[in-house]
N, C-alpha and C positions, 0 to 999 in steps of 0.2 A: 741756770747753768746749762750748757751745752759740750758734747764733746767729740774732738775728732775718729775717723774708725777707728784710727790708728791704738788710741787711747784708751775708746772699747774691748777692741779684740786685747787689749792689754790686760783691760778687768776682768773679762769674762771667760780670758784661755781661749781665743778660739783665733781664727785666722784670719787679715783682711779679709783675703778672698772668700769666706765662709757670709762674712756681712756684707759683701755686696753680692753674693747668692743669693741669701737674704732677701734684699732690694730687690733683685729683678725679677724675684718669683713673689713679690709681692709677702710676704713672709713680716717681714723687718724694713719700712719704710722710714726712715731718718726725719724726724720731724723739721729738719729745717737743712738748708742752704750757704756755707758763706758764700762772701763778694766772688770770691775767684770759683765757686760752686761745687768745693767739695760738701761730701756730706757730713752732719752734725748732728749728735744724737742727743735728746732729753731726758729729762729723769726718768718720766712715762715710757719714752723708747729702752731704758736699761731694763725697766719692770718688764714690758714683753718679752724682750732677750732673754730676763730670767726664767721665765714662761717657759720660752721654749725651749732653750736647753733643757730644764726640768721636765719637760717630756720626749727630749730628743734621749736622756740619758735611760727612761724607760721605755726606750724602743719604738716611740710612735713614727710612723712615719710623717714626713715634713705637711703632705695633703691632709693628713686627720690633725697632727698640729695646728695649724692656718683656721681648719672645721672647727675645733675646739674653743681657740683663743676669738673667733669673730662670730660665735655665736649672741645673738644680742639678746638672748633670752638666758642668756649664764652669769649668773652674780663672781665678779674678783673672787669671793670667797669661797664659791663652789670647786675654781681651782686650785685653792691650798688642800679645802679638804679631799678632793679627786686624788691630788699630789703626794697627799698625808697616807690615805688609805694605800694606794701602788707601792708606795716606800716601804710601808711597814709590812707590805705583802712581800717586796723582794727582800728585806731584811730576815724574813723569816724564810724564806727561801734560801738565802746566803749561808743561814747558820744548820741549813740542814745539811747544805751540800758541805759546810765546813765540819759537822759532825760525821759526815761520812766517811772524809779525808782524817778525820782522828782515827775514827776505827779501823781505816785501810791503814795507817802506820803502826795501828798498834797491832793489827794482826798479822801483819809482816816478819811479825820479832816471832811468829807460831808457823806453823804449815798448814792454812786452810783446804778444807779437805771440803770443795766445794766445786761443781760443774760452771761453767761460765756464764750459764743465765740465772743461776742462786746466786752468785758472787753481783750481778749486776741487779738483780731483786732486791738482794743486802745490803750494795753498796753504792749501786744507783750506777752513773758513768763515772767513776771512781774507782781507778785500776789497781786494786788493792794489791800486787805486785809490784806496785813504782816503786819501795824504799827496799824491798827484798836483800839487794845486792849489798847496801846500806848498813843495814838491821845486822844479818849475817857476820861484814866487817868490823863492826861496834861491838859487838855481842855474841858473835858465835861459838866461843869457846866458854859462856859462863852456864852455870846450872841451871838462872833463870830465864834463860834460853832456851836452854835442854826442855824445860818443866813446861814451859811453854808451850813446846811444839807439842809437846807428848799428849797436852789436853786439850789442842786444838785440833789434833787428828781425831777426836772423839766428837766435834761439836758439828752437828747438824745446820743445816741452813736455820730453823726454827731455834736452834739456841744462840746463833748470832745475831738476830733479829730482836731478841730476849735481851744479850749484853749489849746492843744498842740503844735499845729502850731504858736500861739499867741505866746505864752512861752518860744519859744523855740527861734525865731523872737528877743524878746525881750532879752533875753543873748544873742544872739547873736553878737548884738549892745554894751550890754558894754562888752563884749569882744573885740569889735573892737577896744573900744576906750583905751581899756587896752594894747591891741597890739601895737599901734600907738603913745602910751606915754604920752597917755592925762592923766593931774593929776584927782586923785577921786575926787579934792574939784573943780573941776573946773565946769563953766557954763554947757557944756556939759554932763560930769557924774551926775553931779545932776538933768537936767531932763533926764538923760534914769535911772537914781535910780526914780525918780518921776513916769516916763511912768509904772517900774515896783510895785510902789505903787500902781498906780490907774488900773493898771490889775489886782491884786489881789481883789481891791474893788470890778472892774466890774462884777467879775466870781467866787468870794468866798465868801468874807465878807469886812465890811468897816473896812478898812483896816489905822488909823489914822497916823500920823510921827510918835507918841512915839511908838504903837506899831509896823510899819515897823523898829525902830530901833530896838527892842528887835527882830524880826526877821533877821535884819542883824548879829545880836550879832550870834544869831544861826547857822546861815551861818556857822561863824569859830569855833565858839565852838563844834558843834555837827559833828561829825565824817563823818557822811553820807552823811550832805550837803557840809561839803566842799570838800567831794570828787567828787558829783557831778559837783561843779564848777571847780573843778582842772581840771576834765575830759575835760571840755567845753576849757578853757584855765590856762595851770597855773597861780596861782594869784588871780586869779578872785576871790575867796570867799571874803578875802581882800579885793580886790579894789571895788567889791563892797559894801562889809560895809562900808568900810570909804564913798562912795558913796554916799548913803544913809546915814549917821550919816551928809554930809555936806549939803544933803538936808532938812533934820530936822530942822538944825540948820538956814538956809536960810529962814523956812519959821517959824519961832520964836517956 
């Protein structure tokens, strides 16, 4: 099988003009020719393509890409596993920056009582100010807002540091149990949805079933949180609302 650019750039999301950049920088040579001389790509040529996008999307530059894929003393399989290791490096990179964007909205609903480079120790480049205007609109006339604020003017950079680590602990766990195929309604998920009701009590506000369910609701409804949980483990925003909806209902 051979196939046109046109037909490539179709497979692989990318642009003519990217594949015959490709070409002239020696990059991506099209293994064949038709009659009228356009270029025609092989199976072998999509496998390189794959190649390099896979390390174009972890930031190599196109010269260490080219170094990499023409090295003749690199086994094919040397770069899945290179590919394997960077992935699961930036995956875990992704889910920290994605945990920090949870704690910057969740301490938004409080008044952090922190100097601008503890806020950026704590929460990395994560301007835990972005939902403020937000949070305030949604919530600022309730109690658990009030309670919020009141004990996050107490909380030290070292004790936000503390409920991150907590937080983080704590998905962690149903994530596990999301992994391992334990059902949401089961004994298990329902106290680690429990564990994470009474951390929010301990470090935000009282935190009651009916409204941790209307917080699980939010989970999947709102954009952001379930992308943090996705980040953490696919699924997870889901598994743990239903999580939390079967501990509710456990405790009347």
């Amino acid at each position: 099988m051979s196939y046109s650019v046109g037909q490539v750039a179709a497979f692989a999301g990318v642009t003519v003009r990217t594949l015959h950049h490709y070409d002239e920088i020696g990059l991506l040579v099209p293994g064949g020719r038709s009659h009228a001389g356009h270029r025609r790509y092989s199976d072998d040529d999509l496998d390189r393509l794959q190649q390099i996008l896979f390390y174009r999307e972890l930031g190599f530059p196109l010269d260490e890409v080219a170094a990499l894929l023409d090295d003749p003393d690199t086994d094919p399989r040397d770069h899945l596993r290179r590919q394997h290791d960077l992935l699961t490096a930036r995956i875990h990179r992704l889910q920290e920056m994605a945990a920090a964007v949870e704690t910057a909205m969740e301490a938004k609903k409080m008044g952090i009582n922190l100097t601008p480079e503890e806020k950026f120790e704590v929460f990395g480049d994560h301007d835990p100010d972005q939902y403020a205007d937000e949070v305030e609109q949604r919530w600022g006339d309730t109690e658990a807002y009030r309670e919020s604020q009141r004990k996050a003017a107490t909380y030290t950079k070292d004790d936000w540091k503390r409920i991150n680590d907590e937080f983080n602990a704590v998905h962690a766990r149903v994530g596990e149990l999301l992994g391992r195929g334990v059902p949401a309604d089961s004994g298990e998920a329902m106290d680690a949805a429990e564990e994470h009701r009474l951390f929010i009590t301990a470090n935000h506000y009282t935190c009651s079933h009916e409204m941790h369910t209307c917080l699980g609701e939010m989970y999947v409804a709102d954009e952001r949180f379930t992308a943090f949980y996705e980040a953490i483990r696919p699924g997870l925003a889901v598994y743990l609302r239903d999580a939390i909806l079967a501990n509710a209902a456990r405790n009347g």
